[in-house]
Every structure is written in structure tokens, then in C-alpha cells.
N, C-alpha and C positions, 0 to 999 in steps of 0.2 A: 274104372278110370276116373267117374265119378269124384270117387274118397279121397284118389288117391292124388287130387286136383285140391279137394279142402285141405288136407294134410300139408301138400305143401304151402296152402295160400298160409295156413295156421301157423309152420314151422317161418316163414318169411314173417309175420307179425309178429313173433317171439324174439325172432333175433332181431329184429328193428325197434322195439322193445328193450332187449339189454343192450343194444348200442347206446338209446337214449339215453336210460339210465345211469350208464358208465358214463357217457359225456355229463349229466350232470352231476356228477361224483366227483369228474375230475376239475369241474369247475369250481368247486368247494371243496379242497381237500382236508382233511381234519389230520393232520398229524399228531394229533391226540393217542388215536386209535393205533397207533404202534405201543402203545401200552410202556409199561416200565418206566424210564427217565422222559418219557417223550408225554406221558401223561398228564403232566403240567402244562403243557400247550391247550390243552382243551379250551380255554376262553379265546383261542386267536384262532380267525379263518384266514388263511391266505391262497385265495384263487387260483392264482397264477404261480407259484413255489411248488415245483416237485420234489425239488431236492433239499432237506434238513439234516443238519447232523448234529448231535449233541457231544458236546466238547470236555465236559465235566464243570466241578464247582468252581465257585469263583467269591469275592467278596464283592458285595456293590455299596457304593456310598450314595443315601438317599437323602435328602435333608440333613445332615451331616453327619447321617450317623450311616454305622455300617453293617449290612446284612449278607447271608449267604443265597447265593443262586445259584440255578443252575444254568450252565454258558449253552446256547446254541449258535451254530452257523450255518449260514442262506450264504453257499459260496456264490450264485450267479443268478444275479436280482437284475432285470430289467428295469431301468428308469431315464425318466427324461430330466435333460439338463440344459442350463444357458452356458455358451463358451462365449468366451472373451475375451477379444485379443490372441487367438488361434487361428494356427494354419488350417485347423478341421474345419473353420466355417468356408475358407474360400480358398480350395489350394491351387485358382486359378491365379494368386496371387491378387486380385482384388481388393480396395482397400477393406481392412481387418474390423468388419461390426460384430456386435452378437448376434450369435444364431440357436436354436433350439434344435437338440443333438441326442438321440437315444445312446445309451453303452449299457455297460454290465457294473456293476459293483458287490460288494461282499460286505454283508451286514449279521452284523452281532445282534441277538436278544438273547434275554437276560432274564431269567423272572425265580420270583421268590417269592415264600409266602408271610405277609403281612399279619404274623399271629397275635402281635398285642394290640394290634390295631393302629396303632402310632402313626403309622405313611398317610393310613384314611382322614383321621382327623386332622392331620395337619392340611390336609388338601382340602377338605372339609372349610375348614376353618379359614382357609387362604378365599375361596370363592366366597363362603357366607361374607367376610370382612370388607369384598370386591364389591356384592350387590348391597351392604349396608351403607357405603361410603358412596353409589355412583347411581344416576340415572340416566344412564345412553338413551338416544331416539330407537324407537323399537326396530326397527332395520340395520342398527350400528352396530360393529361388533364390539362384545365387550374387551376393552384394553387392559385386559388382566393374565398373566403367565398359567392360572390354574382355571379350567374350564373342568364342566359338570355336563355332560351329555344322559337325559333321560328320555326313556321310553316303555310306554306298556307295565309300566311299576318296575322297571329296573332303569340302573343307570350305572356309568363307570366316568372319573375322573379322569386327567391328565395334562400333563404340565409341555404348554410351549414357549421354548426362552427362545429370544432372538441369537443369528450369528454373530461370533465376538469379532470375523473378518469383513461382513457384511450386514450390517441393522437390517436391511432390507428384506433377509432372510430369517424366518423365524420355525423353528422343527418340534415335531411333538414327539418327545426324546422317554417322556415317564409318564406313564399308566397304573392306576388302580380299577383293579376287576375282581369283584368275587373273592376278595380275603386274599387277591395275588398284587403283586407288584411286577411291572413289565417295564424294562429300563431296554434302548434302545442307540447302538451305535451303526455308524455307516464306516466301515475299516478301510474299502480302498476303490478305487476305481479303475477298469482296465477295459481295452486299451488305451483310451482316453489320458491316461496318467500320465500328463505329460508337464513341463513346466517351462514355465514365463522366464523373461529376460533376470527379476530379480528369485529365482527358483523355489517358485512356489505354483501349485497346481492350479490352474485357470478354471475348474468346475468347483464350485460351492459344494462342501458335503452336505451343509442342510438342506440346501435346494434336495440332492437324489434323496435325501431319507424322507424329507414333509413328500417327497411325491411318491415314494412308496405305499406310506402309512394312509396319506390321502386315496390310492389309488389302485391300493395294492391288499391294503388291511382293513377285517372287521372284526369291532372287539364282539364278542358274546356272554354278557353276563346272564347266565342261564337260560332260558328259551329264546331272547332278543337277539338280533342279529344288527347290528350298528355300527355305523364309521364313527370316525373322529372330527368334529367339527367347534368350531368356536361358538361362545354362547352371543346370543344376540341380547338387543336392550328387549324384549319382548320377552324373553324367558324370566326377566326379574321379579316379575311377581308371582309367577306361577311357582319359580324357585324357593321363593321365602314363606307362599303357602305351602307348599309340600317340608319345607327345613321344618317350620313349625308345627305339622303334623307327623312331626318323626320316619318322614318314610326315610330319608339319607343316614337311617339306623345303619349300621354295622353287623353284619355275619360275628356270632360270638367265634373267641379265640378258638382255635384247634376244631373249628365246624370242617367238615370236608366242604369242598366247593361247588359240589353238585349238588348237594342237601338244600334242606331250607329254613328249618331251625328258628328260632325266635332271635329278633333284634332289639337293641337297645338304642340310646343315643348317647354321641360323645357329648365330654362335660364342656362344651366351648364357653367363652364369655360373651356377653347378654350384648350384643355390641347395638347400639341405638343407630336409626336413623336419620 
């Protein structure tokens, strides 16, 4: 009776055990790991997305030129948003403020890969030109559309433009990861999709995408594990130490992205400060 007392107390820590593990699997799921077309997801962790489907190629315009991707969709993306001017905030009929409102939406990514290097340097070269021209207070964020996030000797780029319906609103719509390019749209929202007296949708798309990416997503350029955040005035000189010890080298052309390979540096201009 003895054994047959450890066995099960053994068999009970084994399954509490792959419970654990499963929950933390499912907490981080890699849609990488479906291999084939989905295998270019590898540098994005999305927590909370069970469901991905891959759509097929597509063309995306980056800087104005035009590359091949491959299309995915996130039919049912959880995000918070502000309404305004909706019967959803008070259908008591109450005078009509804004209110903060979870729905669902359906979001497009996009990613390609960055083989002459072109996307990197230009993004590269957009942040180097931000910290040679600006000294923000070190707690201020820098007010430039292309931000450089680094950590643990890796870092990834990406571009946030403001809303063209709303200044107030600004989305981080394009990423460079690891020799990939990651272009981001927010397609629709529902139920929520409703419209205003002069028929136009009362939720901000940027608002649901920056609160996805903020809240939803983390890039991984190869072992790091990192969100997406603006650069502060405190990063500036660590930035333009590390520019000038070559580490915002480049993966050479046609490197696989899990490799490691030797870097070089793009040819930028010697911009003074």
C-alpha cells in the first residue's frame, strides 16, 4: 500500500508538472513552430493569439519601394479602445463622453525578408540623423517616427507615424528584425463597427493596433525577448557609442535568421553634431 501511495503521489506531481508546462507554452506561443510558410513568424511572440492563418504572398511598399511578403491573419485580436460619441459608452442614454471599451478586431502582418539590407539602413540612418540633430532631457521621449530598441547585444528597429484622423494617435505600423521586415495593419473591427452621424467609424484603428503591439507583442531578435518602446533622451549616447563601435552591423545578405554570421556596417553619411 506503501508504493502504491508514492506512485500515485509521483503520478499527481507529473501531471501538475505538464499542466504547468502546457500553461506556460500556451502563454508564449511560437507560431513559428508550424514550420513551412509560418516559419518566418519566428521573431514574433504573441501571447495571447491562438489563432493565425497564412493568406499567401502579397507586395508591400516600404520606404517607397516595393517588396514581396508573406500575408498572415489574426482573425480575432482582443484590444482596448476609446469610443466617442457612442451609444456603447452609455446606452442609458446618458450624456455621450468617452469611454474605454474592449472588442475584437482582425489584423494583418506582413513580413519579408530584408535581403540587400536597404529597409535596415534606411531606418538605421533615420535614428542615427534623429540622435545627431536632438538632445531630449533623459526622461523625454525622443520625437522622431523611427526608434532603435536594444538589448543584451541585439536590438530591432521600427517606425511609429502618427494617425492622419487623429495626431493624438500614433502606431508602430513597420519593424526590422533579424534580416526580416514586419509591416502591420489593423483591417476591421467588430462588433464595435459601427458609425457616426457623418459615417465614419467612432474607434481609432491606431489606437487597437499601438495597443496590441504594445500589449500583445514581442519582437525576438534571436535569444532576446523585447517589446516595442520609444527611445528616451538617455539612450542617446549609449546609442551613438555602440553606432560607432559597429554593433547596429547588419546580418549579411541571404544569412538565414537564426544563424549568426559576421556583420558589417552600412555606408551612412558622417552626419556631425
Amino acid at each position: 500500500m506503501k508504493i502504491r501511495w508514492h506512485v500515485c503521489l509521483i503520478l499527481v506531481l507529473c501531471s501538475a508538472a505538464s499542466a504547468s508546462a502546457q500553461g506556460k507554452k500556451e502563454k508564449n506561443p511560437d507560431h513559428s513552430l508550424r514550420g513551412g510558410e509560418y516559419a518566418i513568424l519566428n521573431n514574433l511572440l504573441m501571447p495571447d493569439i491562438r489563432e493565425v492563418e497564412y493568406v499567401g504572398r502579397a507586395q508591400v511598399e516600404v520606404y517607397g519601394k516595393v517588396y514581396e511578403a508573406s500575408k498572415f491573419r489574426l482573425p480575432d485580436v482582443s484590444v482596448r479602445v476609446t469610443l466617442s460619441g457612442s451609444i456603447d459608452c452609455h446606452p442609458d442614454n446618458a450624456p455621450l463622453q468617452p469611454c474605454e471599451a474592449t472588442t475584437s478586431a482582425e489584423i494583418e502582418i506582413l513580413v519579408g525578408r530584408d535581403e540587400t539590407g536597404e529597409i535596415h539602413d534606411e531606418m538605421l540612418r533615420r535614428v542615427r540623423a534623429y540622435w545627431a540633430a536632438n538632445r531630449p532631457g533623459r526622461g523625454k521621449d525622443a520625437k522622431t517616427e523611427e526608434h532603435l530598441n536594444y538589448q543584451d547585444g541585439e536590438y530591432f528597429m521600427f517606425r511609429e507615424t502618427r494617425s492622419v484622423r487623429d495626431s493624438s494617435w500614433r502606431a508602430k505600423r513597420l519593424f526590422w528584425v533579424d534580416g526580416k521586415f514586419v509591416k502591420l495593419n489593423l483591417k476591421r473591427y467588430f462588433p464595435l463597427e459601427k458609425k457616426n452621424d457623418i459615417g465614419e467609424s467612432p474607434i481609432s484603428k491606431d489606437e487597437g493596433l499601438d495597443h496590441f503591439v504594445t500589449k500583445g507583442l514581442y519582437l525576438r531578435p534571436r535569444a532576446a525577448r523585447m517589446r516595442a518602446k520609444r527611445m528616451k533622451g538617455a539612450f542617446r549616447e549609449e546609442f551613438l557609442s555602440l553606432y560607432d563601435r559597429g554593433v547596429f552591423g547588419r546580418p549579411a545578405p541571404h544569412q538565414n535568421a537564426a544563424g549568426g554570421g559576421e556583420k558589417y556596417l552600412p555606408e551612412l553619411p558622417n552626419l556631425t553634431e
